[in-house]
C-alpha distance (Angstrom), angle and dihedral (degrees) to the residues before:
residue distance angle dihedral
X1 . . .
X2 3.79 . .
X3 3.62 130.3 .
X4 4.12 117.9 -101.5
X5 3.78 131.5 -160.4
X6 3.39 111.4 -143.5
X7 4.32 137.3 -176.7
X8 4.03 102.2 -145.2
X9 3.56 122.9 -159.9
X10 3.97 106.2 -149.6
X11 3.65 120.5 -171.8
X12 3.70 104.9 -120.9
X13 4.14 93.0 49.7
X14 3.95 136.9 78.5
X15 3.53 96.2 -150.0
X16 4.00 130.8 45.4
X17 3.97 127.3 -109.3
X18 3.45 118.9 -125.7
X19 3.48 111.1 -153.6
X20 3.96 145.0 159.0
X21 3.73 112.9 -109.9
X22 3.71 126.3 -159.1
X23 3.60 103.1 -159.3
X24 3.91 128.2 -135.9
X25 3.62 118.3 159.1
X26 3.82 135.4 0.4
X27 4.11 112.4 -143.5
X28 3.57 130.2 -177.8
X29 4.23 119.3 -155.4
X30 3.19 121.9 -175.1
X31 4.30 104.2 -37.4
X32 4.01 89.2 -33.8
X33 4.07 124.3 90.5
X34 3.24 129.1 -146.5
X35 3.85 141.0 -157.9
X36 3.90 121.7 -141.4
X37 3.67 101.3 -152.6
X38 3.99 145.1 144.7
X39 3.98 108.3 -130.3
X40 3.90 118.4 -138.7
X41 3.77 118.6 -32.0
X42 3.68 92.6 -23.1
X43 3.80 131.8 108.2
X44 3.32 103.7 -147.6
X45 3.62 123.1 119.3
X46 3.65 114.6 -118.4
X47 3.70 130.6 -176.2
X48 3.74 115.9 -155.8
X49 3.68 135.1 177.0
X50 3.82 117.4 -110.5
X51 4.06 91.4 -150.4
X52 3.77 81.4 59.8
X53 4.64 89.4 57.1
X54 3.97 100.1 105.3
X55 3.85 90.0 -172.0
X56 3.99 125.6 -4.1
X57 4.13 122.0 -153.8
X58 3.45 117.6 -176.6
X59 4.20 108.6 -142.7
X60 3.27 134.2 -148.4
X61 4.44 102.1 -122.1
X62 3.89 110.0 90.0
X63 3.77 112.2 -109.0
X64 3.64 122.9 -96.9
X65 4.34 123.6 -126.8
X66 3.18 113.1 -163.0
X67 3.96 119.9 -116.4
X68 3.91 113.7 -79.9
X69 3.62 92.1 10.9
X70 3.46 117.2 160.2
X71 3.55 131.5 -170.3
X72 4.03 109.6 -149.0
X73 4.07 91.2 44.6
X74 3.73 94.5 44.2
X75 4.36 90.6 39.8
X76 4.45 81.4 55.1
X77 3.24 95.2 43.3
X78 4.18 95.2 52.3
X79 3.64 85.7 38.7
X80 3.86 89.8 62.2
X81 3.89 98.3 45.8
X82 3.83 92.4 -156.2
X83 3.59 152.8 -13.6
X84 3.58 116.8 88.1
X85 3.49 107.2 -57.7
X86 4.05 90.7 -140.6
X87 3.84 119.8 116.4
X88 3.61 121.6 -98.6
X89 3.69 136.4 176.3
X90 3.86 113.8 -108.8
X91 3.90 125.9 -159.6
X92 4.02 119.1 -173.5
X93 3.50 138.4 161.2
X94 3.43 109.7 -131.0
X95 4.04 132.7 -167.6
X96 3.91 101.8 -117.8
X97 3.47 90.2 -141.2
X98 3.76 88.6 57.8
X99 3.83 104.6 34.1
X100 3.54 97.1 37.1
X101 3.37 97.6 117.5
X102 3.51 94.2 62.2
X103 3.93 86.8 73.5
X104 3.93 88.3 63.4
X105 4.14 95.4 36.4
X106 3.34 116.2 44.0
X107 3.75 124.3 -143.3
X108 3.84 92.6 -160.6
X109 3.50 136.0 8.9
X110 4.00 92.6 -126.6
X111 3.78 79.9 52.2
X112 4.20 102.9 144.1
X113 3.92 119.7 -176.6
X114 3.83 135.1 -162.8
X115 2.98 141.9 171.7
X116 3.61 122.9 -100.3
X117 4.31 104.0 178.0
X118 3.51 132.7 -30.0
X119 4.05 87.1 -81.9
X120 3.74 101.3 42.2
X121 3.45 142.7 41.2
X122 4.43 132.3 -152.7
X123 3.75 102.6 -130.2
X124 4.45 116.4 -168.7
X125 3.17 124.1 -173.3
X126 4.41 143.1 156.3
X127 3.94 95.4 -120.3
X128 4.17 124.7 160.5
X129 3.98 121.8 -98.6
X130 4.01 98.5 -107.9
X131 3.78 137.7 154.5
X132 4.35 81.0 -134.3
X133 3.87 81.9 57.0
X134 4.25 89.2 55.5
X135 3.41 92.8 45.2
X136 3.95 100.1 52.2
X137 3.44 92.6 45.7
X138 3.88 90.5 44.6
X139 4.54 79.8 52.8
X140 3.99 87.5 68.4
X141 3.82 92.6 52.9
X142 3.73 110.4 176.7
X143 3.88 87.6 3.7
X144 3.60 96.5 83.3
X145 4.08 137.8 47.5
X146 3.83 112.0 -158.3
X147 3.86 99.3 -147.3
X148 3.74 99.3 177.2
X149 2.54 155.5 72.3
X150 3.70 97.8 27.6
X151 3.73 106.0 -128.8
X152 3.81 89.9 50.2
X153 3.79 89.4 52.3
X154 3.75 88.5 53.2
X155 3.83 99.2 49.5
X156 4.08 89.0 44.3
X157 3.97 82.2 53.6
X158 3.71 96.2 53.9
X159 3.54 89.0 43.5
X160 4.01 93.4 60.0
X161 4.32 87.3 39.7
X162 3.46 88.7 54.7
X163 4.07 97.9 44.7
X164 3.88 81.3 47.8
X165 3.52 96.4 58.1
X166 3.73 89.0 44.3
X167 3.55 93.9 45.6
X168 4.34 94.3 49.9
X169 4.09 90.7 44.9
X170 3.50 89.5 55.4
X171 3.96 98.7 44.6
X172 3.68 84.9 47.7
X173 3.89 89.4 60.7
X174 3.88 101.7 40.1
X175 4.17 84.5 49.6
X176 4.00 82.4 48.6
X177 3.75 96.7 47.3
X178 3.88 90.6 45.9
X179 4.23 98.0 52.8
């Protein structure tokens, strides 16, 4: 509850930051830690990697929260690094083999399943708008078919072109490098 000054190393500079850091909630991902905090006189709710903390001194002045903060929003919100953050209602066409855990572990409690063949099944569910949410879809690959909503199912699709692309270029070179 105390106010730390801090040199940060960000990735895109030379030289650290030294900053004032009003602390707010301490979150581990994975290995990696993280600080919520608000930096300086501003409100804003920053997330910064402790790894990154060249040097650390505690202060004497109590930290500052900003007004209306609030701890479980702001902790799901850093937790999704991105999107939106609003709900939205997500249809996909799973592989059973793949998704079939999903049957056991809810993502949602509005969560409804059918089936969609003897192979696959339709899976909707009320989930949040989050980077986290990209990325585990993304983790099924070719295993999954984001139906809805729409503008999901297009970035998923440019996704998989892209990977495509990627993937041909680079079979094009190993096949060069081997004749």
């Amino acid at each position: 509850n105390r106010q730390c000054a801090v040199e940060y190393q960000q990735l895109w500079r030379d030289e650290p930051a030294s900053w004032t850091l009003h602390p707010l909630v301490y979150l581990q991902r994975g290995p990696a830690f993280y600080l919520l905090c608000t930096i300086d006189d501003y409100t804003d709710v920053r997330q910064l990697a402790i790894h990154r903390m060249l040097s650390v001194q505690v202060l004497d002045p109590k930290a500052r929260q900003p007004v209306g903060f609030d701890v479980d929003q702001e902790v799901e919100r850093s937790q999704g690094m991105g999107g939106s953050g609003e709900p939205l209602r997500l249809v996909a066409r799973f592989w059973k083999r793949a998704g079939l855990h999903l049957l056991e572990t809810r993502l949602a409690t509005d969560q409804a399943v059918e089936d969609a063949d003897v192979d696959h099944f339709r899976l909707t569910a009320t989930v949040n708008d989050t980077a986290q949410l990209r990325w585990w879809l993304l983790s099924f690959g070719s295993k999954v078919e984001v139906l809805e909503p729409e503008g999901l199912r297009e970035e998923m699709a440019n996704q998989a072109y892209w990977m495509n692309r990627m993937y041909a270029k680079t079979n094009r070179m190993i096949e060069q490098r081997s004749s």
